[in-house]
C-alpha positions in Angstrom: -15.8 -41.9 -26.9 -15.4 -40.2 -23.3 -17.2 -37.4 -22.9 -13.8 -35.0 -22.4 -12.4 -36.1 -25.7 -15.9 -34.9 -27.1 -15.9 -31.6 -25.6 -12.3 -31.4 -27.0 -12.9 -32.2 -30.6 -16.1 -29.6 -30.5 -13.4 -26.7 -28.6 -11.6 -27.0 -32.5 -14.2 -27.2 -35.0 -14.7 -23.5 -34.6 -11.7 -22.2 -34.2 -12.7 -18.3 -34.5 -15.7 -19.0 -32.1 -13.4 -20.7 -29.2 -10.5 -18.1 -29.9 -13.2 -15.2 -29.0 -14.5 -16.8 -26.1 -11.1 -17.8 -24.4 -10.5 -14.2 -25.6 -13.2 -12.0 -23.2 -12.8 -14.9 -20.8 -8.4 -13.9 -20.7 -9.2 -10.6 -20.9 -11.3 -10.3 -18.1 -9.2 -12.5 -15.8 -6.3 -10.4 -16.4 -8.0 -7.1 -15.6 -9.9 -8.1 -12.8 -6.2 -9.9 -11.1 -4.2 -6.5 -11.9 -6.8 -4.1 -10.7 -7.6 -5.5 -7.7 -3.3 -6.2 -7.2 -3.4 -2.6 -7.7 -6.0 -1.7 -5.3 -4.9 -3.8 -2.0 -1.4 -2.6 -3.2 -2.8 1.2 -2.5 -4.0 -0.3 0.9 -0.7 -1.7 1.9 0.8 2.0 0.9 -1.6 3.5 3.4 -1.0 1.5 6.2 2.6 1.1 6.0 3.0 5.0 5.6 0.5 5.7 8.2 0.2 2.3 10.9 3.5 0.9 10.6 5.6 3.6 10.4 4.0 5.7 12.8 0.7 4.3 14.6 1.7 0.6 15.3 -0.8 -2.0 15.1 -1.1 -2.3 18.4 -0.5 0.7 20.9 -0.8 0.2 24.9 -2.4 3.6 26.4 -3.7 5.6 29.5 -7.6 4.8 28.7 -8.2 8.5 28.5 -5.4 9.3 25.9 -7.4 8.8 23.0 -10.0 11.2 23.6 -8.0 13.7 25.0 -3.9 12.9 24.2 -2.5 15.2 26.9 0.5 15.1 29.0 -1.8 14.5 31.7 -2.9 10.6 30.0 1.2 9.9 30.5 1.9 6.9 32.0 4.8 5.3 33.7 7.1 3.7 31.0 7.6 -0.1 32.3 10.4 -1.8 31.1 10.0 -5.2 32.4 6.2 -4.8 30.6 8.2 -3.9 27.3 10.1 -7.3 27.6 7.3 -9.3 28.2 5.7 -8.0 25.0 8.7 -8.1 23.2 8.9 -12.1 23.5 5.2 -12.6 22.1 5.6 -14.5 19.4 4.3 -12.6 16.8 5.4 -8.8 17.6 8.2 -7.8 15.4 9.1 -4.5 17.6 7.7 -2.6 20.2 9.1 1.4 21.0 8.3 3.6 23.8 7.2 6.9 22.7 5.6 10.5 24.5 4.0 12.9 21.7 3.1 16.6 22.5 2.3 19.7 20.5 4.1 22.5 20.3 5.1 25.6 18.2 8.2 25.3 16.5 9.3 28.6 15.3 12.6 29.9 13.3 12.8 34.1 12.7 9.4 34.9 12.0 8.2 32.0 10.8 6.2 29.5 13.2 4.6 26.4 12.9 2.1 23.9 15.2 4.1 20.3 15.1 4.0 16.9 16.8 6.8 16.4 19.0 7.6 12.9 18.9 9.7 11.6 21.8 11.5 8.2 20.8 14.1 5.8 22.0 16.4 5.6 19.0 17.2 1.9 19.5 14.1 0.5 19.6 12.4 2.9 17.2 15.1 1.6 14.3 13.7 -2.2 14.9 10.2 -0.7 15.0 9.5 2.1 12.1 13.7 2.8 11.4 13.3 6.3 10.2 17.1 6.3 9.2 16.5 4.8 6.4 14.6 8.4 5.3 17.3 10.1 6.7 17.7 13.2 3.8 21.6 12.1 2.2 20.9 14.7 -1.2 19.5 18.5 -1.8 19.4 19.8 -5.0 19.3 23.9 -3.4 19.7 26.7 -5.9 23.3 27.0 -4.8 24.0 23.4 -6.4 21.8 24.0 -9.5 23.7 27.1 -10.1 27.6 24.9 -10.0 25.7 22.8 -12.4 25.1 25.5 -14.7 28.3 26.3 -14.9 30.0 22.9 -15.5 30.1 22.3 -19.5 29.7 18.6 -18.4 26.3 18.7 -16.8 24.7 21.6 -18.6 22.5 19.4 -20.5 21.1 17.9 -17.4 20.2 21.6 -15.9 16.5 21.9 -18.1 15.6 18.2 -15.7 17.5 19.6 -12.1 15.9 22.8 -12.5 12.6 21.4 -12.2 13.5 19.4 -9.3 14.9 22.4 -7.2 14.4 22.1 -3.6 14.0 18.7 -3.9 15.1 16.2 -1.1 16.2 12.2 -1.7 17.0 9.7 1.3 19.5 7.5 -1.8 21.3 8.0 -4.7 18.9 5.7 -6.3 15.7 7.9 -5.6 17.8 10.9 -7.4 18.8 8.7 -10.5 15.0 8.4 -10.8 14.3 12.0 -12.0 16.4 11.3 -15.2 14.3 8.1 -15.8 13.3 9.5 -19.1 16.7 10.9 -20.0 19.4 8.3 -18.6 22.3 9.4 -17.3 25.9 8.5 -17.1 27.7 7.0 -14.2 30.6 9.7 -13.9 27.5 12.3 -14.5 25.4 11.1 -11.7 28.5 10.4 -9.5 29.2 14.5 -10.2 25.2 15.3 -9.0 25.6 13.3 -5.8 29.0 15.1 -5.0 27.5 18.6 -5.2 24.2 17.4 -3.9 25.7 15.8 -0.9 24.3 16.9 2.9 25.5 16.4 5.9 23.4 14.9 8.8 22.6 12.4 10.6 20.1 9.8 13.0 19.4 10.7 16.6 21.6 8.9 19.7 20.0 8.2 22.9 22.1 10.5 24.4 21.4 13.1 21.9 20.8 17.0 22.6 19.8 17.9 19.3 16.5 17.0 17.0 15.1 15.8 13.6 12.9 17.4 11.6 10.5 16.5 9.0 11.9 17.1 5.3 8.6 19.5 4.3 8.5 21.0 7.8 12.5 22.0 7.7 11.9 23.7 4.4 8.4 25.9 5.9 11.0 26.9 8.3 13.4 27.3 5.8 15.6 25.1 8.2 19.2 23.1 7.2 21.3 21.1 9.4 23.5 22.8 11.8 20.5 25.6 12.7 18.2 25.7 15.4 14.5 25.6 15.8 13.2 27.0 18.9 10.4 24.8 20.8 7.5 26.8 22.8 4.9 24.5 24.4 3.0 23.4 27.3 4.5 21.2 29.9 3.6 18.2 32.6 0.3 19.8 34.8 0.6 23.3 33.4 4.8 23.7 33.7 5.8 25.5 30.6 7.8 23.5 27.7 10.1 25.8 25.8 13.9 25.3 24.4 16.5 25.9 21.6 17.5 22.9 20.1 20.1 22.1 17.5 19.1 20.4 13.9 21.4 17.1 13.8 19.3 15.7 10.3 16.3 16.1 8.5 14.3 13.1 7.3 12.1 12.3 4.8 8.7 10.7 5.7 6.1 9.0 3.1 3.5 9.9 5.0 2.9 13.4 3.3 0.8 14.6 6.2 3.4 13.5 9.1 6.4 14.9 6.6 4.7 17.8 7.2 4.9 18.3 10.7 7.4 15.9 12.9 10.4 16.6 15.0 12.2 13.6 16.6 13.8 14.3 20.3 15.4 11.5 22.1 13.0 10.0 24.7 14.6 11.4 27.7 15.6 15.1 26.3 11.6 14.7 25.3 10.7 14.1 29.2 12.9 17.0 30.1 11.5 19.1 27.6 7.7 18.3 29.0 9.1 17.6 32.7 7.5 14.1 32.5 10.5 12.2 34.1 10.4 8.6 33.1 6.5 9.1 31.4 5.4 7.8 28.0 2.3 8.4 26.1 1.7 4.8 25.3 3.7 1.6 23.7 3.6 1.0 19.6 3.6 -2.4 18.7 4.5 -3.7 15.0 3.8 -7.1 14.0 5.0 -9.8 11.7 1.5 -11.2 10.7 -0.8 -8.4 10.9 -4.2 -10.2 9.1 -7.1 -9.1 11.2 -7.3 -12.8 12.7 -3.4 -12.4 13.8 -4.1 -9.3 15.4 -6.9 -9.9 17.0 -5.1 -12.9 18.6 -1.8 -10.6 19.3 -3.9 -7.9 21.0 -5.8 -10.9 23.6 -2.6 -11.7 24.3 -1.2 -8.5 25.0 -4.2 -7.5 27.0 -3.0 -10.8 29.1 0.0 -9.4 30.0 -1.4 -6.0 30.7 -2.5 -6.1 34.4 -3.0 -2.4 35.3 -6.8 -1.2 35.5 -5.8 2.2 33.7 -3.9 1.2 30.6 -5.7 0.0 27.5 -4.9 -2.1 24.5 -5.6 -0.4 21.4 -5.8 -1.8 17.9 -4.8 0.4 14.5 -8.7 -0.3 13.2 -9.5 1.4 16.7 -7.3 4.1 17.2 -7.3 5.6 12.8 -10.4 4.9 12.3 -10.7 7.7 9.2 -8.1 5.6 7.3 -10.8 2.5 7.6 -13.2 3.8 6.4 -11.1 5.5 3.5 -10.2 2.1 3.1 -13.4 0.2 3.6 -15.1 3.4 0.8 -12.1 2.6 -1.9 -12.5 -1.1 -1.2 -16.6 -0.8 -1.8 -15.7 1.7 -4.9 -13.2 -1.1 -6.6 -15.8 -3.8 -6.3 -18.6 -1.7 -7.5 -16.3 -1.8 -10.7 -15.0 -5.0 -10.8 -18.9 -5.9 -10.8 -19.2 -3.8 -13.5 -15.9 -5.3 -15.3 -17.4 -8.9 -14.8 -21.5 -8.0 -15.7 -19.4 -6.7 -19.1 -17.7 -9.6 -19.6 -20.6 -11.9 -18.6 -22.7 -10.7 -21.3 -20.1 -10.9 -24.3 -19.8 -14.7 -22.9 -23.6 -14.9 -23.2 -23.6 -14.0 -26.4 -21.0 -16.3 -27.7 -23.1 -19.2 -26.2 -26.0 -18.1 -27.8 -24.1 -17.5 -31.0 -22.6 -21.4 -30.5 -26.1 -23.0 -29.6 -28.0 -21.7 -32.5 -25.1 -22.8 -35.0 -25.3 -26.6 -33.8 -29.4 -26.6 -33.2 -28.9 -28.7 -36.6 -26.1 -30.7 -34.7 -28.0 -31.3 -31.9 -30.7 -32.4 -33.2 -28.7 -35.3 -35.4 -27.1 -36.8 -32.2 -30.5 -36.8 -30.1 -32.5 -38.5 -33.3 -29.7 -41.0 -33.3 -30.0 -42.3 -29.8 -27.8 -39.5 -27.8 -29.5 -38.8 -24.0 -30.2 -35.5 -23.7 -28.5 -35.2 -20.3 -25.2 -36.6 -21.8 -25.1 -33.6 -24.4 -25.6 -31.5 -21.7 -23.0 -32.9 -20.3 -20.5 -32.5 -23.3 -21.8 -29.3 -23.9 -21.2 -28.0 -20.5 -17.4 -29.4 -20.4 -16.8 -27.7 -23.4 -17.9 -24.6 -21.9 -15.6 -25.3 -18.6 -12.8 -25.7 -20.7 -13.1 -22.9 -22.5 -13.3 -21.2 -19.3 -10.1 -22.7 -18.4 -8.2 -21.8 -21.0 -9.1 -18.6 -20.3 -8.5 -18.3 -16.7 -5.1 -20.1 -17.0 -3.7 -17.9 -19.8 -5.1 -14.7 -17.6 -3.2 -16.2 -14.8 0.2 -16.3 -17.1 0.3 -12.8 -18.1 -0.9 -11.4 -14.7 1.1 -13.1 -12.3 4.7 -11.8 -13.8 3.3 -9.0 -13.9 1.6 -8.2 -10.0 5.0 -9.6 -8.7 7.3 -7.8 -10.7 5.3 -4.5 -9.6 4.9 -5.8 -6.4 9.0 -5.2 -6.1 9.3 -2.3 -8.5 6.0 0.0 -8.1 5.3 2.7 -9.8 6.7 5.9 -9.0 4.3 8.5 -10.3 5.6 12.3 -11.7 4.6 15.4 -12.7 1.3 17.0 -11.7 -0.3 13.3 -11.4 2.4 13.0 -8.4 1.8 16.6 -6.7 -1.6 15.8 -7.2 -1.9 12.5 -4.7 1.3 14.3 -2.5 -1.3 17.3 -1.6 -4.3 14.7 -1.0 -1.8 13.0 1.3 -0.6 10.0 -0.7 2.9 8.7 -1.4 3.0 9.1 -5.1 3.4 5.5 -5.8 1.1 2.7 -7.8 2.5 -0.1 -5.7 0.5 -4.1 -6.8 0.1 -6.8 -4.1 2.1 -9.7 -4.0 0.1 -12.9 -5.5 -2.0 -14.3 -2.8 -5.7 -15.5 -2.5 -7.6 -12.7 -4.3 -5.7 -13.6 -8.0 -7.7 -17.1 -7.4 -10.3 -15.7 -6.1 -10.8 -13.7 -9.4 -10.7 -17.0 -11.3 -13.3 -18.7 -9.6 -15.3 -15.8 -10.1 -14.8 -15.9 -14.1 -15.7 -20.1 -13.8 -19.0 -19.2 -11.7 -19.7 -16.9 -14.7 -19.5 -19.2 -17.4 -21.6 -22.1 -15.6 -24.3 -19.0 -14.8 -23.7 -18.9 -18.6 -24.3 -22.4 -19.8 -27.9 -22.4 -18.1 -28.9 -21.2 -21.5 -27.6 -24.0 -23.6 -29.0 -26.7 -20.9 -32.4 -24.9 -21.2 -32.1 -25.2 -24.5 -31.5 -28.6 -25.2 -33.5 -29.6 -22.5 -37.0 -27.9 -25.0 -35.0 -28.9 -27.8 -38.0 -30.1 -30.4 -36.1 -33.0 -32.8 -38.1 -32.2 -35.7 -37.9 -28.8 -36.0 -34.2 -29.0 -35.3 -33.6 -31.4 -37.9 -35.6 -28.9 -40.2 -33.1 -25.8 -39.4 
């Protein structure tokens, strides 16, 4: 008899003990693979909000713009430099941009913000912030024609709670009657009162975008003006009156807060920088560390001109690394926990299994067995178990980290003001399957071998005699 059909036969003659061992074994597979989807999910949320719809991966700078991002740090924008960039094989979009402070002010309200100068073309390939353009406003005027429509009056108690409220789609508004579904004709009625006009910046443009949270500080709507004060290119003052042609909705809470997009050259008139950029932002479409380390050699290739540095994301943010790097330390600090749990409730159903057969044992080794070739059997049992384990963790967790890896979360209620004031889009978003749902498997297999040292010990002392006795 082969020693797999041994181990096979032993899986089933205690059912119970086999169907609690697969059991912690499942378990903790499938916790450890959705956890840690969950996590590098989270990470993928922060750096898309924050490196690749903003930062870039990559940025091209003056060298002194990063410690001291002035107007003096400009540098001339080169487009034969873009192209050459632009045709590396692995940058997905590159966008010229020039940033400056300023005060935006409206009445007598008045705010600091980031005045982000942007080409409109290339800045749709690279971040396309149209797609956030605000298309619905549920304002107290359009509450109130709710209340008074028989047909939606049930619908005011959920609206009311959402007044003020911005959505870039019809589809992000359906999603605050997600416990109360709604009708087609109803929702169709919402998005006709709800509707606002506005609309994406042209290269040509005289007007500017604001920031959703930034428009409503300065109690703002399309069709005003916001009024620019600032300072300028070597001390020339920056100040203008600029209409409001649309108002956008960033997930980056902290930039929502505080952007307003100008067209590239009105930007470099408003600053008198003519033809000046504060750097180059790069997105790629591999952006693993070894990919961009490889991008950015390559870039710095092309980059001839002593003054102008090559800049990575891990570089230039380095707070959101180490935010990053502390979360990433945190989850495995409990993932080791998860697994030390687990380990021991595996332990103990060896142990448990051992000292049933001791009797058994001792049979097959006073009848001629080797001791190495129970071992064997013993131990292929134990991998099996393992594997039955592992695999049925994989087939419930798999469905589940790419379905959610599609469709995350959308959090509400305090829990999702909560993480919008810390600065989070209030999302649970999981990471597609890749090498970390394998990686969790091999780490439940090593477990069960560090496992079946005991049994191996065990028979190894195993006394015939007493055995036979027990």
């Amino acid at each position: 008899m082969s020693y797999l059909k041994m181990a096979q036969r032993n899986l089933w003659r205690n059912k119970r003990r086999t169907v609690i061992t697969v059991s912690s074994i499942f378990f903790a597979t499938l916790f450890a693979v959705v956890m840690r989807s969950f996590q590098l999910g989270s990470y993928s949320l922060m750096i898309r909000n924050s490196i690749e719809q903003y930062y870039g991966f990559i940025r091209i700078q003056h060298s002194g713009y990063t410690q001291d991002p002035v107007l003096e740090n400009t540098f001339e924008s080169n487009r034969e430099l873009l192209d050459k960039i632009q045709n590396i094989s692995n940058v997905k979009a590159v966008t010229p941009r020039l940033e400056t402070f300023s005060l935006a002010s409206s009445g007598n309200i008045s705010k600091g913000v980031l005045v982000l100068g942007i080409d409109p073309e290339t800045e749709t390939r690279f971040s396309n912030p149209e797609n956030f353009l605000i298309r619905f406003k549920l304002t107290p005027k359009v509450i109130e024609s709710l209340s008074r429509d028989s047909f939606l009056y049930p619908l005011l108690e959920v609206i009311s709670k959402h007044r003020d409220a911005v959505f870039a789609d019809k589809f992000e508004l359906r999603e605050i009657f997600a416990d109360d579904p709604i009708s087609h004709s109803k929702l169709r009625k919402i998005l006709e009162l709800s509707e606002v006009e506005g609309r994406f910046l042209s290269s040509n443009d005289r007007g500017v975008v604001l920031s959703s949270r930034l428009a409503r500080f300065l109690k703002l709507e399309v069709g005003d003006s916001v009024i620019l004060m600032g300072q300028g290119y070597q001390g020339a003052s920056a100040v203008g009156v600029y209409p409001i042609v649309g108002i956008v909705k960033i997930p980056n809470p902290e930039l929502d807060n505080r952007v307003v997009y100008m067209p590239l050259n009105l930007a470099q008139e408003f600053t008198n920088v003519l033809n000046r950029i504060s750097y180059f932002a790069i997105n790629l479409n591999n952006t693993s560390d070894n990919q961009l380390r490889i991008t950015a050699d390559s870039i710095k290739a092309i980059v001839t001109e002593s003054y102008l540095d090559v800049k990575t994301w891990q570089e230039l943010n380095r707070v959101l690394v180490q935010q990053i790097e502390s979360d990433n330390q945190s989850g495995n600090a409990f993932l080791f926990l998860l697994y030390l749990v687990v380990f021991f409730g595996i332990l103990g159903t060896v142990i448990m299994m051992v000292h049933e057969r001791i009797h058994e044992f001792g049979v097959l080794i006073s009848l001629g067995m080797q001791k190495h070739k129970l071992i064997f059997s013993l131990f292929l049992e134990l991998v099996l178990m393992a594997l039955m384990g592992i695999g049925f963790g994989f087939l419930v967790g798999i469905p589940i980290i790419q379905y959610y890896s599609f469709y995350p979360i959308r959090l509400s209620g305090d829990l999702a003001n909560m993480m919008t004031e810390m600065g989070f889009e209030p999302l649970l978003p999981m990471a597609p399957v890749s090498g970390f749902v394998w990686g969790q498997g091999i780490v439940t297999l090593i477990m069960v071998m560090i496992a079946s040292l005991y049994p191996i010990r065990k028979i190894i002392k195993l006394q015939v005699v007493s055995a036979l006795k027990r």
